[in-house]
C-alpha positions in Angstrom: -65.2 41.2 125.3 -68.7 40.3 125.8 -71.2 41.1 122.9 -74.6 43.1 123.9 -78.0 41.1 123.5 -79.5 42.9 120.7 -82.3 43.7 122.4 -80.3 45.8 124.2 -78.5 47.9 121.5 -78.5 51.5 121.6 -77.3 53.9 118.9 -73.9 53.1 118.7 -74.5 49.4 118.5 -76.8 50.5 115.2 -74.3 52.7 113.8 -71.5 49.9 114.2 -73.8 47.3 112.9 -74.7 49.4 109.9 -71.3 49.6 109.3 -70.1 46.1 109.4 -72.9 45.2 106.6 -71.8 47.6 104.5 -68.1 46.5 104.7 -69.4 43.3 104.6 -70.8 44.3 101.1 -67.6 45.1 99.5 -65.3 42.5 101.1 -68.0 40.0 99.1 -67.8 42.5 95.9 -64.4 42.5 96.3 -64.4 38.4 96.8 -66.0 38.1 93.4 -64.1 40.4 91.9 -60.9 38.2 92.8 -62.7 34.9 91.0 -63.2 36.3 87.8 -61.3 34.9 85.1 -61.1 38.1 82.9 -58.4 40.6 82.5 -61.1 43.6 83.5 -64.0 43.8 85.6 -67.0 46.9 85.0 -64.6 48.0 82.1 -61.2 48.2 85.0 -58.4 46.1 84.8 -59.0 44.0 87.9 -55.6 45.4 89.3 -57.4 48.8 90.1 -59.5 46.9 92.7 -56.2 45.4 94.6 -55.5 49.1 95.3 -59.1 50.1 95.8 -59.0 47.4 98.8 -55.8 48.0 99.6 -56.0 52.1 99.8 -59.4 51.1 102.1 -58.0 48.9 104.7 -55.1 51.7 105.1 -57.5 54.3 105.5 -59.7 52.2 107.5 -56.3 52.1 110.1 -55.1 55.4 109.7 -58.5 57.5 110.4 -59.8 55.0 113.1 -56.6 55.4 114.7 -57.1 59.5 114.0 -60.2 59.6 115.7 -59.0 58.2 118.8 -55.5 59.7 119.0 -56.6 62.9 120.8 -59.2 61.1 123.0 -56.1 58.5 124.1 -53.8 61.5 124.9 -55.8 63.2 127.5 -57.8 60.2 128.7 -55.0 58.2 128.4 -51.7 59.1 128.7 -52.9 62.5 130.5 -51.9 65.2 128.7 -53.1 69.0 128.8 -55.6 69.6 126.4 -53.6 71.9 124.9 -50.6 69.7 124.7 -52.5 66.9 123.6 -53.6 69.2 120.5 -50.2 70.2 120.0 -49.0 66.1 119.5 -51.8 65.8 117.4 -50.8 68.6 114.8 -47.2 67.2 114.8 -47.8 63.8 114.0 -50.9 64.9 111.1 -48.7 67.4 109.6 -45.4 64.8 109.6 -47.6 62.1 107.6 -48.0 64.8 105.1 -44.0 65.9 104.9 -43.0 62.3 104.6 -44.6 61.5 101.4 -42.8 64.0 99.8 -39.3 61.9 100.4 -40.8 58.2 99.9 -41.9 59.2 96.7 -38.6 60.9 95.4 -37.3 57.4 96.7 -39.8 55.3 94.8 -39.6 57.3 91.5 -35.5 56.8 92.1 -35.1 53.7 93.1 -37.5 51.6 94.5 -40.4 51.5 92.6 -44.0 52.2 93.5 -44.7 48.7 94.2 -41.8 48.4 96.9 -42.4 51.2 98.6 -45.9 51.1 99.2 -45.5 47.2 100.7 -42.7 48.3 102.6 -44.6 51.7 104.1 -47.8 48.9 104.9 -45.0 47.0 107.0 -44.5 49.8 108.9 -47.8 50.9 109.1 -48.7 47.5 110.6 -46.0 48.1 112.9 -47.1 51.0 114.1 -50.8 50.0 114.5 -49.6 46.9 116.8 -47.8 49.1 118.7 -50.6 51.4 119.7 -52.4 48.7 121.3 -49.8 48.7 124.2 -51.1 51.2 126.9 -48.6 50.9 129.9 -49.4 51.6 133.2 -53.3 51.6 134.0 -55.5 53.1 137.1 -52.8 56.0 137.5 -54.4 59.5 137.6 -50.9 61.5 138.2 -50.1 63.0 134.7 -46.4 62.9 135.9 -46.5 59.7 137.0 -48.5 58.7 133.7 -45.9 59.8 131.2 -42.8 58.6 133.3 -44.2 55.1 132.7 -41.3 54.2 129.9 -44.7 52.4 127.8 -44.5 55.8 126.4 -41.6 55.6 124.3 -43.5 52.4 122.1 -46.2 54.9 121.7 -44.5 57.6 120.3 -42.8 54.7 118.1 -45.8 54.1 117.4 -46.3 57.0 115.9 -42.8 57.6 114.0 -43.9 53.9 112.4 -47.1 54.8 111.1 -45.7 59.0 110.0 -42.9 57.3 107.8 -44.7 54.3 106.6 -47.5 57.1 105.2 -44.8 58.6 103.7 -43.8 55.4 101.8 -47.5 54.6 101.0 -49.8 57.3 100.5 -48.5 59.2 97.3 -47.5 55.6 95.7 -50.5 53.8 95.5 -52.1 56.8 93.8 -49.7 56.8 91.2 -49.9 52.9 90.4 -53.7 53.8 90.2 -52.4 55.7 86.9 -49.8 53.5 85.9 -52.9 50.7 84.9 -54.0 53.1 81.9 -52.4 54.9 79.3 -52.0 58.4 79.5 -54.6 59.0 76.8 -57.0 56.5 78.5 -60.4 58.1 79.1 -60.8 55.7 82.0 -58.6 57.3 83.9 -61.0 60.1 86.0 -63.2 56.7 86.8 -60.7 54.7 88.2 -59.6 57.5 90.2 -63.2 57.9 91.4 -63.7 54.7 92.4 -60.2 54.6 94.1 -61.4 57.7 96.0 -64.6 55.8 96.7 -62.2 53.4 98.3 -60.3 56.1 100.8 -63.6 57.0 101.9 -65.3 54.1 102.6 -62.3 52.8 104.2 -62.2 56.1 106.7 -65.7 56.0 107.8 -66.3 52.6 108.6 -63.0 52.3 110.1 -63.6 55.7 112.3 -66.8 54.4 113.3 -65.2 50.5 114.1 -62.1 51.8 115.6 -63.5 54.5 117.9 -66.4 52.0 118.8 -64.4 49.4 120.5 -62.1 51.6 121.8 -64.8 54.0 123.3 -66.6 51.3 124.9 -64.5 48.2 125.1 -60.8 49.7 125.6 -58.2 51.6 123.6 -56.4 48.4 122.7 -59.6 47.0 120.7 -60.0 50.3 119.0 -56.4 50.5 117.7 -56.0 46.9 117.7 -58.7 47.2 115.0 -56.9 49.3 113.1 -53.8 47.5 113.0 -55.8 44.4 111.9 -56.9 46.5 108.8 -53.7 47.7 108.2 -52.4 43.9 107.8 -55.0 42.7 105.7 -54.7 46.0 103.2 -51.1 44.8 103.3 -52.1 41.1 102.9 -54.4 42.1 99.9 -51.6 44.3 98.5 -49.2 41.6 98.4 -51.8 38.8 97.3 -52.7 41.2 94.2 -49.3 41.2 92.9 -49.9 39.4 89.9 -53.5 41.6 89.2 -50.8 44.9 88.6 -50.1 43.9 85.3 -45.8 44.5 86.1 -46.6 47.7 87.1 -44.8 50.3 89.8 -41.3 48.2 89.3 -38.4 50.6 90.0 -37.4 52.6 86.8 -33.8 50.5 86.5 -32.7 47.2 87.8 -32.1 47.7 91.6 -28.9 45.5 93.6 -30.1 44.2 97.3 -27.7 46.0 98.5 -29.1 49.4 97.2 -32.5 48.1 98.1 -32.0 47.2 101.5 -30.0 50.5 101.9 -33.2 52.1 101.7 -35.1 50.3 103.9 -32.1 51.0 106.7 -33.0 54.5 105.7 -36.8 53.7 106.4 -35.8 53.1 109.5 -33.4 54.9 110.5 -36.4 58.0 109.5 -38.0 56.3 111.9 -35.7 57.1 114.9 -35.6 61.0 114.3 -39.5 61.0 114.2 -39.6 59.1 117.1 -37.4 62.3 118.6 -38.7 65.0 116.8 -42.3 63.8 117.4 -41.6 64.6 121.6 -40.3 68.0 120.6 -43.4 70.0 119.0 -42.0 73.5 119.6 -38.7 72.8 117.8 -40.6 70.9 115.1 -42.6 73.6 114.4 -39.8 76.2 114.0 -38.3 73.9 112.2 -41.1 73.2 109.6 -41.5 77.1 109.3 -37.8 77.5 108.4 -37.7 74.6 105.9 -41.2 76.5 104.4 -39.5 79.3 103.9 -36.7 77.7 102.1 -39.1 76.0 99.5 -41.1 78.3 98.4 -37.6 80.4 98.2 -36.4 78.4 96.1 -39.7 77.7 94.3 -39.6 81.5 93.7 -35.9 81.5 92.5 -36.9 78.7 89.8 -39.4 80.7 88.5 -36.9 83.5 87.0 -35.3 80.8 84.8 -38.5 80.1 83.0 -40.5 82.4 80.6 -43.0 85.2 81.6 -46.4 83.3 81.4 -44.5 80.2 83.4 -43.2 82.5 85.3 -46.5 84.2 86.4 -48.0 80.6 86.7 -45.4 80.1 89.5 -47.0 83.0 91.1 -50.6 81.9 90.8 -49.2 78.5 92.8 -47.8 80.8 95.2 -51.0 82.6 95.8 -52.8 79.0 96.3 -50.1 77.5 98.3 -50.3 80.1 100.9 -53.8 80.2 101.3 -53.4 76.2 101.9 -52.1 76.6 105.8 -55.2 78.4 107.1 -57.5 76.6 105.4 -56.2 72.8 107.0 -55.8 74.6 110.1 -59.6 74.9 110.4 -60.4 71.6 108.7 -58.2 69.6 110.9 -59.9 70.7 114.5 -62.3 68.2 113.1 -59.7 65.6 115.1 -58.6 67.8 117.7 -60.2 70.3 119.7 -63.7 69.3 117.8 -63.3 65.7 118.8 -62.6 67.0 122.4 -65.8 69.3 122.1 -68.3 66.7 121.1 -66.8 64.6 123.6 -67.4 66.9 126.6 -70.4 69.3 125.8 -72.1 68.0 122.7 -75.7 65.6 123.6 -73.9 62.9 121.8 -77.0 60.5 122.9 -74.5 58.2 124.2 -72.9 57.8 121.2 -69.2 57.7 121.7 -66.8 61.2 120.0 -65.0 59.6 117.8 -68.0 58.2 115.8 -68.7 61.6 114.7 -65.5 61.9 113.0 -67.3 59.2 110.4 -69.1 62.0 109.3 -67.1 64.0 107.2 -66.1 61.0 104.9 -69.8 59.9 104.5 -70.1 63.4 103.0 -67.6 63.0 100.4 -69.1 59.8 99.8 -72.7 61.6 99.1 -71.5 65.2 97.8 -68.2 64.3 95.8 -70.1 62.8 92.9 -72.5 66.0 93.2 -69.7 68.5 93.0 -67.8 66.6 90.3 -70.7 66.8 88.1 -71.9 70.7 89.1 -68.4 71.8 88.3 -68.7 70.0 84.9 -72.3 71.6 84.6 -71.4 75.1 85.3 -68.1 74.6 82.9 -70.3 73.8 80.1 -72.4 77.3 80.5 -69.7 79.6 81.0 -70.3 79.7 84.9 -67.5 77.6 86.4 -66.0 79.7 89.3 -61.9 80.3 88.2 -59.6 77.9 90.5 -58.5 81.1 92.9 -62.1 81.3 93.1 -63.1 78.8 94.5 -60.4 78.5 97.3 -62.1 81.8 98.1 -65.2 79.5 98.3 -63.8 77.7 100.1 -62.2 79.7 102.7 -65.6 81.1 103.3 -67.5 78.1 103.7 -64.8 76.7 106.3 -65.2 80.2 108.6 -68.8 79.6 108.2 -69.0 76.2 109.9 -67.2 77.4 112.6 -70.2 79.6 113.1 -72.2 77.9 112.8 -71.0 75.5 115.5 -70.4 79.3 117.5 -74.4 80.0 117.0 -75.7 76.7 118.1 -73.3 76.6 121.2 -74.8 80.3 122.0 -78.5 79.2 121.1 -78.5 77.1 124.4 -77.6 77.9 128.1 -74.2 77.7 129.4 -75.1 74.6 131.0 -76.7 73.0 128.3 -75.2 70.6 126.0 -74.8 71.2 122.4 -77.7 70.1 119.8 -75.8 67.4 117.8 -77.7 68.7 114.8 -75.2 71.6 115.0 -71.9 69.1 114.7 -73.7 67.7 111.2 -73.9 71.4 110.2 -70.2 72.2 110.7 -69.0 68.9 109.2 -71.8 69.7 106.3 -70.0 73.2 105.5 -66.3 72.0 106.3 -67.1 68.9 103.7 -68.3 71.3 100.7 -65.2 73.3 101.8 -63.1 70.6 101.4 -64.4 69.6 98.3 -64.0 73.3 96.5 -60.6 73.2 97.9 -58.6 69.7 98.1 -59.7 68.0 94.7 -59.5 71.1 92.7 -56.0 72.3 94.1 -54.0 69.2 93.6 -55.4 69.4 89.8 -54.6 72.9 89.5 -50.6 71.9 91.1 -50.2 69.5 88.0 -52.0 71.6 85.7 -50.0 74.6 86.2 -46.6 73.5 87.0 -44.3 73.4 84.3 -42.6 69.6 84.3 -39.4 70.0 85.0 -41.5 71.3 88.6 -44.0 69.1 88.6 -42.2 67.0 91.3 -41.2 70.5 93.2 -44.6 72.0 93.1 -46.7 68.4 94.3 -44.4 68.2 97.3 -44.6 72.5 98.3 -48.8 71.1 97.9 -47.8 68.7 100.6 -45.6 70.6 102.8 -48.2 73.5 102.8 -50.8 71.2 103.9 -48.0 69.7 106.3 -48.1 73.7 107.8 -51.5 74.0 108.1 -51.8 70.2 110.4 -49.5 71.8 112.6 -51.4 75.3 112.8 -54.4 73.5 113.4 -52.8 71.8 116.5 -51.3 75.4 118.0 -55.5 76.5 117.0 -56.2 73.4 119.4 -54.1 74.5 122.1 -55.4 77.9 121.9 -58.8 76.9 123.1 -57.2 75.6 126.3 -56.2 79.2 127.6 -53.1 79.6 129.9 -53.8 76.0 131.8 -53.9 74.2 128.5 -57.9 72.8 129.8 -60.1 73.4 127.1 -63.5 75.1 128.1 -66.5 75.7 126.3 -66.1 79.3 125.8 -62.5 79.3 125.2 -63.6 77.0 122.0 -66.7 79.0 121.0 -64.3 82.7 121.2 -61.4 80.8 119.4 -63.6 79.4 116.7 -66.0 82.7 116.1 -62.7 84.8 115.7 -60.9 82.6 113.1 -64.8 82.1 111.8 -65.0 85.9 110.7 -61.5 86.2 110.1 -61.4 83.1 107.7 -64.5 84.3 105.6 -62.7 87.7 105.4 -59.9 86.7 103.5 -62.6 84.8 101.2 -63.7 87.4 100.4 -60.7 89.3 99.5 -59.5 86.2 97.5 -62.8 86.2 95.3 -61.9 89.7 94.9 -58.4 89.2 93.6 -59.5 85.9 91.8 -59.7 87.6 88.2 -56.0 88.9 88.6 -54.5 85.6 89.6 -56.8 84.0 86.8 -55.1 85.9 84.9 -51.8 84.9 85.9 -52.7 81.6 85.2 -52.6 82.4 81.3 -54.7 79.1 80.8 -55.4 80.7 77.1 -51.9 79.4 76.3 -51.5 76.9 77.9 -50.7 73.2 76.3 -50.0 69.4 76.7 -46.0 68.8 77.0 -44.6 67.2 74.2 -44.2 63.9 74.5 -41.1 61.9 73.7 -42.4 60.2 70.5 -43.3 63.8 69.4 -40.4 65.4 70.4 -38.4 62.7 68.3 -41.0 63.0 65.2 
């Protein structure tokens, strides 16, 4: 791989550039961070910045890998567009299900600790895996996925869904486990450990999808699977910076240790399966739904009438969860596939674009943080249910708006890329009114002998939505599964108006579900040293 003369660069070269200096930036902060001699660092214990670096080189290998994964399947391995989307929802709503088991196993057994440097080893697994790309030159789909290459990439995937699933819920919680609970650090650490997931996803979209755009697909997810070493590298490395924290909750024998890990595994052979069988994962993530929020329901009549009626306000937000992540994750699907093919990207490669969203958060997250905190203080903060209703509406709006900048130009005329900013502008302030404030309203409402119950029905219902987005996806293909640009632009201005319709009807049934909420009554648990006074 040959590097340009600079004199030659065009935007991408710019963009990756830009990109290395500013990782370059914190891989120095984080450098002298690592020298200092004191326990803390900017009022932190210097254990929080192990997982800030950490939790950035995963996400740096997980979204660069996302932003090519779609791009790979129909360029690649020559799928249908609409098959290709399908893959994709599978595999984004499995490395939200997953978490759900490798935390019950960490707060169990293992410990936060082990299980997050054991789901890295996988992830690393899975990364290296996806730089093997079988046969090359063949332009006969059959032919293309007979090759048996196929088989290590959908290991490659089962690695990287289950090694999520032993990370990405139990590096948050060590985050947590540096402070007391009374600690009025905690909201900062968590900020700049979200700082972190973002950083990590934008320059590794825009590193990852650069050299596999323009030097190869190996390079590109190579790339990724080099980040997803050294965040394991750092991980381990750090140890000693985590203060004894995220050990396993009782003294563990190898034997029941290493029993896990063969159950790691063995996790990892029925994804590789179920990950080839979309249709039949999909009825069977709509049967297992059913069955937790059954049960979820059933719980509830054992509790008292306002817990009870709080069950039913997590309900009402749970199900509005699927449709909204159906919308927001075309942004890696059939919106990856759309810049790709009829968007003037200016010779900027697709999956570059999927840097955007994460830059946002970067920019707005801060802003929204402190609006809500502004409006709270006057009386004017929009309810919880309210702002999912926001939320709703904002997401159907950016799909028109990508609908009225398609139409503003001839059939024959590539997109303005102005109009891809606008619907990752809307889906990002979307996202923001939505993701942050439901997972505080899961642990705010749930009583705690739920609180484990309710966080993973927050997952699986996100789980639902990744999957709905894919069967979106494939919908924009029509019968013979090739995506056009009308198909997209009549799929996305139905679910547009649709999607701001029920916004509106849930900002008109807000005050009733605030109500069920009874957040008038509602109070700290005891803790044990109360309890026992």
């Amino acid at each position: 791989m040959g590097l340009k003369d600079i004199a030659l660069w065009q935007e991408q070269d710019w963009i990756t550039a830009t990109a290395a200096a500013v990782l370059a930036f914190f891989l120095l902060g984080g450098a002298y961070i690592a020298t200092r001699k004191e326990p803390e660092f900017a009022g932190h214990p210097r254990g929080l910045y192990v997982l800030f670096f950490a939790e950035m080189w995963e996400r740096f290998s997980y979204y660069g890998m996302r932003a090519l994964l779609i791009l790979y399947l129909t360029k690649h391995w020559l799928f249908s567009d609409g098959q290709s989307n399908l893959i994709y929802g599978a595999y984004t709503s499995l490395v939200y299900i997953t978490p759900v088991l490798g935390g019950w196993l960490a707060d169990r057994y293992l410990g936060q600790r082990k299980a997050v440097a054991f789901g890295a080893v996988l992830l690393t697994f899975g990364h290296v895996l996806m730089a093997f790309e079988g046969l090359a030159g063949v332009t006969d789909p059959l032919v293309k996925q007979a090759d048996p290459a196929i088989n290590i990439f959908w290991l490659a995937l089962a690695f990287i869904i289950v090694g999520s699933g032993f990370l990405k819920a139990n590096i948050s919680v060590i985050v947590g486990q540096l402070y007391p609970r009374t600690d009025v650090r905690r909201d900062g650490a968590y900020t700049i450990f979200y700082m972190g997931i973002n950083v990590g996803a934008a320059i590794g979209t825009i590193f990852a999808g650069y050299l596999g755009e323009t030097y190869g697909w190996s390079y590109g997810f190579g790339a990724a699977g080099l980040g997803m070493l050294l965040g394991l590298i750092v991980f381990v490395f750090g140890k000693p910076l985590l203060m004894g924290r995220g050990e396993a909750p009782a003294p563990m024998t190898k034997l029941t240790e290493y029993g896990i890990y063969g159950v790691g595994l063995a996790a990892v052979a029925g994804i590789w399966l179920l990950i080839q069988y979309q249709g039949f994962y999909g009825w069977l993530l709509l049967g297992l739904g059913v069955l937790l929020l059954g049960y979820v329901l059933l719980q509830s009549f054992k509790l008292d009438v306002e817990a009870r009626h709080r069950i039913y306000a997590i309900l009402f937000l749970l199900a509005l969860q699927p449709l909204f992540w159906a919308l927001f994750e075309q942004a890696g699907g059939s919106m990856n596939l759309f810049t790709d093919r009829f968007v003037d990207r200016q010779g900027v490669p697709a999956s570059i674009f999927q840097s955007i969203n994460p830059i946002y958060i970067i920019l707005l997250g801060p802003i929204f943080a402190g609006l809500w905190v502004w409006l709270g203080r006057r009386g004017l903060e929009p309810s919880t249910p309210a702002k999912f209703g926001i939320a709703l509406a904002q997401i159907g709006f950016a799909n028109l708006v990508l609908v009225w900048g398609a139409n503003s130009v001839g059939s024959d005329t590539l997109v303005p890329v102005l109009f891809i900013f606008a619907f990752y502008l809307f889906a990002t302030t979307a996202e923001l009114c939505l993701s942050p404030v439901g997972l505080s309203a899961m642990n705010r409402l749930a009583p705690a002998t739920m609180a484990s119950l309710i966080m993973g029905a927050w997952f699986f219902a996100t789980a639902g939505g990744n999957f709905l987005a894919g069967i979106i996806g494939a919908a924009t293909g029509g019968h013979d599964g090739a995506m056009t640009r009308e198909g997209l632009i009549n799929v996305y201005e139905q679910i547009g108006y649709i999607t701001i319709a029920i916004g509106v009807v849930v900002l008109l049934v807000s005050p009733l579900v605030k109500r069920l909420m009874h957040l008038d009554t509602l109070k700290d648990e005891d803790t044990a040293e109360e309890k026992a006074a």
